[in-house]
C-alpha positions in Angstrom: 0.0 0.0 0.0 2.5 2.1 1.0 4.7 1.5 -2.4 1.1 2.7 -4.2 0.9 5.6 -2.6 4.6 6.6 -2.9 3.8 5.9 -6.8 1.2 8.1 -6.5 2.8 10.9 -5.3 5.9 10.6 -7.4 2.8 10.9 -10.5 1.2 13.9 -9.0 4.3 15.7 -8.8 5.9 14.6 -12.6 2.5 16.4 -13.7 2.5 19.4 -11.2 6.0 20.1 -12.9 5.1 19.3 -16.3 2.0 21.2 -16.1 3.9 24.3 -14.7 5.6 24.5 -17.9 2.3 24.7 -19.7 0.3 28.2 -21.1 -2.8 28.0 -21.1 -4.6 28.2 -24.5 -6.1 31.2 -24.1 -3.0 32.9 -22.8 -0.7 32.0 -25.9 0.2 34.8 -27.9 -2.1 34.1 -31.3 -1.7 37.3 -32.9 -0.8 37.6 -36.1 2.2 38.9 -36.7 3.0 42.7 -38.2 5.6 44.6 -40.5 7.5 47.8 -39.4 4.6 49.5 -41.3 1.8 47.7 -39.0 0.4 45.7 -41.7 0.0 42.1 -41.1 2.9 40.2 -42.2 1.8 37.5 -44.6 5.3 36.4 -45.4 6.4 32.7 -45.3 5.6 29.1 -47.1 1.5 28.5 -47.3 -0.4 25.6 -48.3 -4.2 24.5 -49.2 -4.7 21.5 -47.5 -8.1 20.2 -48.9 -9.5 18.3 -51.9 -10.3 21.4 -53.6 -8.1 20.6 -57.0 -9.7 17.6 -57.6 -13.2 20.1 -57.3 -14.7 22.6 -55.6 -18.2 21.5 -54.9 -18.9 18.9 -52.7 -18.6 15.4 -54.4 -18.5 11.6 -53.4 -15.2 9.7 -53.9 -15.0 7.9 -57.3 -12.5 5.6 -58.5 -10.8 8.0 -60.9 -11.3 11.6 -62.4 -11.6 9.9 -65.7 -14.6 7.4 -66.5 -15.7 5.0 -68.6 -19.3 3.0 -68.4 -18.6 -0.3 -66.5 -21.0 -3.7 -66.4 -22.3 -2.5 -62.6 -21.5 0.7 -62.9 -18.8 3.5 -63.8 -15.0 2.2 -63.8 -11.9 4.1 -64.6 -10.6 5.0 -67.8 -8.1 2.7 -69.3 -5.7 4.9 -69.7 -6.0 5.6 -65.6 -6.5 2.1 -64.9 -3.6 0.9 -63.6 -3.1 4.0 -61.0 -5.4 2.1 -59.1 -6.0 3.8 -55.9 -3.6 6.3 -56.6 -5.9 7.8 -59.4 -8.8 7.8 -57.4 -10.7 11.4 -56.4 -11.4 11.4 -52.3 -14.2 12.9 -51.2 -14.9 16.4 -50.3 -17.1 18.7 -48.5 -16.7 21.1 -50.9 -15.3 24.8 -50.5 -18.0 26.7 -52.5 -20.4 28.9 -50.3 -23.7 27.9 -51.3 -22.8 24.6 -52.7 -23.1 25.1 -55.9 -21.6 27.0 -58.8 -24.3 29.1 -60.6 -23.5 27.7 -63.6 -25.7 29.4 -67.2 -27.4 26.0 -68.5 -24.9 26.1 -71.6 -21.9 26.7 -69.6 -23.2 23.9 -67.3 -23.4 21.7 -70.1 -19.4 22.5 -70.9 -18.5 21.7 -68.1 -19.8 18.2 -68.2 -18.0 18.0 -71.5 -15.3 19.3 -70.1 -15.2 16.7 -67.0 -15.9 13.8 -69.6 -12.8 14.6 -71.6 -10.7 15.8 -68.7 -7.0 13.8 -70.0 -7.4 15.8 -73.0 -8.4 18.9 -71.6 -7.2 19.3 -68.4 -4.7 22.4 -68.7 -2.8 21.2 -65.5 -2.1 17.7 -66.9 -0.4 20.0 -69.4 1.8 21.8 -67.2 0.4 25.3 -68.2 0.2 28.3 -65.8 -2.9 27.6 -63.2 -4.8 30.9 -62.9 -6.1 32.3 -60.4 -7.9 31.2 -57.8 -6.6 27.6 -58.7 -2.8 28.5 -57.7 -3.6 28.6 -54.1 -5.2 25.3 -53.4 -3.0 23.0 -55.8 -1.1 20.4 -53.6 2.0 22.6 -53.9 3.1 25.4 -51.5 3.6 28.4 -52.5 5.3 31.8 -51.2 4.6 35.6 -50.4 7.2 37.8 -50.2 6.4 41.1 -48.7 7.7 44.3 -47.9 6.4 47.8 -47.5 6.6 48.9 -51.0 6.8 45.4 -52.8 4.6 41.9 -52.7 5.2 39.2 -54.7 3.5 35.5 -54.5 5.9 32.6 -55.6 3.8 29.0 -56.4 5.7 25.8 -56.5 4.2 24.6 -59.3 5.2 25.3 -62.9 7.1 27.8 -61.4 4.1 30.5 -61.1 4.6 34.4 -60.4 2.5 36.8 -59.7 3.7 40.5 -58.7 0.9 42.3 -56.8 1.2 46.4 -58.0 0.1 48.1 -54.7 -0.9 51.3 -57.4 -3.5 50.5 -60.3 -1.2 50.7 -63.4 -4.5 50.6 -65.7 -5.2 48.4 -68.0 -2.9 45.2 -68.5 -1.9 45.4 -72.4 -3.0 41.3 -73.1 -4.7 38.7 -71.2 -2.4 36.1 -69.8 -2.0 33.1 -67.7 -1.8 34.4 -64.3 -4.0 37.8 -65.1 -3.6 41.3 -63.8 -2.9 41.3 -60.3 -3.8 44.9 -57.9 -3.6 44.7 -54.4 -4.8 46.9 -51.4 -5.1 46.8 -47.5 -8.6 46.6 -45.9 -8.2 46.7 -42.5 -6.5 43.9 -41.5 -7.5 41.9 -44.7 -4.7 42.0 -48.0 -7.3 42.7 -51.0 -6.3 42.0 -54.7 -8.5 42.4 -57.3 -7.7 40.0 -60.6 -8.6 41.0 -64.2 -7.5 40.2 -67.1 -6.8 36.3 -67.1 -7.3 34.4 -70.2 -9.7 31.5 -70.8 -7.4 28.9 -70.8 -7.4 27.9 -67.2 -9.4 26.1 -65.1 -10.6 26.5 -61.4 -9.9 22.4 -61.1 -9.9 18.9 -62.1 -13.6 18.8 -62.7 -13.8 20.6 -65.7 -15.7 24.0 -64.2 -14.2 26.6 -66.1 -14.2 30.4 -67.2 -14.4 32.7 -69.9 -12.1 35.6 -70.7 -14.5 38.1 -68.7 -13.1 36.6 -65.5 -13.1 38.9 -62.6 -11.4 37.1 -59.5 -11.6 39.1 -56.1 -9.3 37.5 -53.1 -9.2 38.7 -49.5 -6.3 37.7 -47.3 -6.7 37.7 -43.6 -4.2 36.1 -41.7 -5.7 34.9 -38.3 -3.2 33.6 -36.4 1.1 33.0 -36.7 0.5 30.0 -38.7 -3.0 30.3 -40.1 -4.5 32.2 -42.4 -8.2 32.9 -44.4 -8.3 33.0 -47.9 -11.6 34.2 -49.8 -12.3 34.3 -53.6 -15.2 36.1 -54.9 -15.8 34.6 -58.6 -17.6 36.9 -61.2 -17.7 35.6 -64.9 -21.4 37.0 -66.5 -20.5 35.0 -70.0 -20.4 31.6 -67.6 -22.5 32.7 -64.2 -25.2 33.5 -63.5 -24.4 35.8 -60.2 -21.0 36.1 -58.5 -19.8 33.4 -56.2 -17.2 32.7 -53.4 -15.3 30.2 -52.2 -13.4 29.6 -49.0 -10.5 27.9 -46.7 -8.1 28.0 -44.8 -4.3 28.2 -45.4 -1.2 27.2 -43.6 1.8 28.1 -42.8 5.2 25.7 -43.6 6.1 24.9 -40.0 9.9 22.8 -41.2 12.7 25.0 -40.0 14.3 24.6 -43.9 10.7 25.5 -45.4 11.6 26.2 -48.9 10.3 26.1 -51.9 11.7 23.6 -54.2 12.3 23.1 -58.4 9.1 21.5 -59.9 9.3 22.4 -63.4 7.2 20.3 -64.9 7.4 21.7 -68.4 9.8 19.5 -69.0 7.8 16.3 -67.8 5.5 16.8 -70.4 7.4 16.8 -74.0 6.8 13.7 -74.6 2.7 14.2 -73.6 2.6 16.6 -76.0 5.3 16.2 -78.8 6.3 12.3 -77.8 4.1 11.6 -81.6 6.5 13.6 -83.3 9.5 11.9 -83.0 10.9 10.1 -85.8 11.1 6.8 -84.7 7.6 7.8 -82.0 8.2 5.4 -78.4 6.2 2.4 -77.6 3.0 2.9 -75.7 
């Protein structure tokens, strides 16, 4: 008895000393961190970490993005067949507010064409340039580099830049991959209004898409030192039928090397896309 209750104590103290080394939730220091101008400081290594790529609305899992009819039922593609479980889409809650995209019925109907055909179509498969929003929730990280005067955001994937002009410089002079970007400070909230993308993106694996007329409004908010709020306020009136938001959180790279790393992909893709033209073409 008396070796119990020695045990006991020796226990009660181990967790009076351990527990005297422990702050309280509540009293941890959660704020956000700020610049020498008083801004939030949004600098560092973020990541999406939902299934958001694979599509934004809510959606079952499903053996592969790619289908074909099977004897009880869809089954994947064969050219996605032997990814197995690897190729399979997981399920998702879905990060569009609402539910659903408010598609125009004969965009809707491009989109399921889209989805059907998605090897062929699918501009990520192809390595091109994401667009925004889609940069910010691919499975890559990507960086923002800030500074009082300067604020650039650095994506992993396909190597993706995109410098944020803190002053309207007017009109861009072309449409292009990654659009016009113009940023501004509400609040605590970093603002940056999108024009000028082409049509050539998508917003994911699922084949919902755009039109040139894309107008892309993301807010910024970072909540905490390692977690932040990202909103996207989609207007398209050739595709829509009203504007529509999505939103999730993002977080920060907590490895003390946190980089970001070569993924050029362009490269992994020549034979994709010119592998036909070869003279003597490889086997499949």
């Amino acid at each position: 008895m008396k070796r119990i209750l020695g045990i006991t104590r020796n226990i009660s103290a181990a967790a009076a000393v351990m527990l005297a080394g422990v702050v309280p939730l509540a009293a941890q220091d959660s704020r956000a961190p700020r610049g020498a101008d008083g801004k939030p400081d949004l600098n560092g290594i973020w990541q999406a970490l939902n299934e958001a790529n694979y599509d934004l609305e809510a959606h079952v899992a499903r053996p592969a993005m790619a289908l074909r009819p099977g004897p009880y039922g869809p089954v994947p593609a064969a050219q996605t067949l032997a990814l197995g479980a690897v190729g399979a889409v997981p399920p998702s809650l879905g990060v569009v507010e609402g539910g659903e995209i408010p598609y125009k019925p004969e965009a809707l109907a491009k989109k399921k064409q889209n989805q059907q055909d998605w090897l062929n179509l699918d501009p990520e498969i192809k390595c091109y340039l994401p667009g925004v929003p889609r940069a910010t929730y691919m499975p890559y990280p990507f960086q923002i580099l800030q500074s009082a005067s300067a604020l650039t955001f650095v994506y992993e994937y396909a190597s993706a830049v995109r410098n944020i002009f803190l002053k309207d410089p007017g009109p861009a002079p072309a449409d292009s991959w990654m659009g016009q970007s113009v940023g501004h400070w509400e609040g605590d909230a970093l603002v940056i209004d999108v024009t000028d993308q082409n049509d050539r993106t998508w917003f994911d694996r699922a084949g919902n898409f755009h039109s040139d007329k894309l107008h892309v409004m993301e807010r910024y908010t970072r909540l905490s030192p390692d977690v932040m709020s990202y909103e996207a306020t989609i207007e398209d009136p050739v595709v829509f039928t009203r504007p529509w938001k999505i939103s999730m959180p993002l977080y920060r790279r907590q490895e003390k090397n946190a980089q970001l790393l070569d993924f050029k992909c362009v490269e992994f893709v020549e034979e994709l896309l010119y592998g036909q033209y070869r003279k003597h073409p490889l086997k499949e």
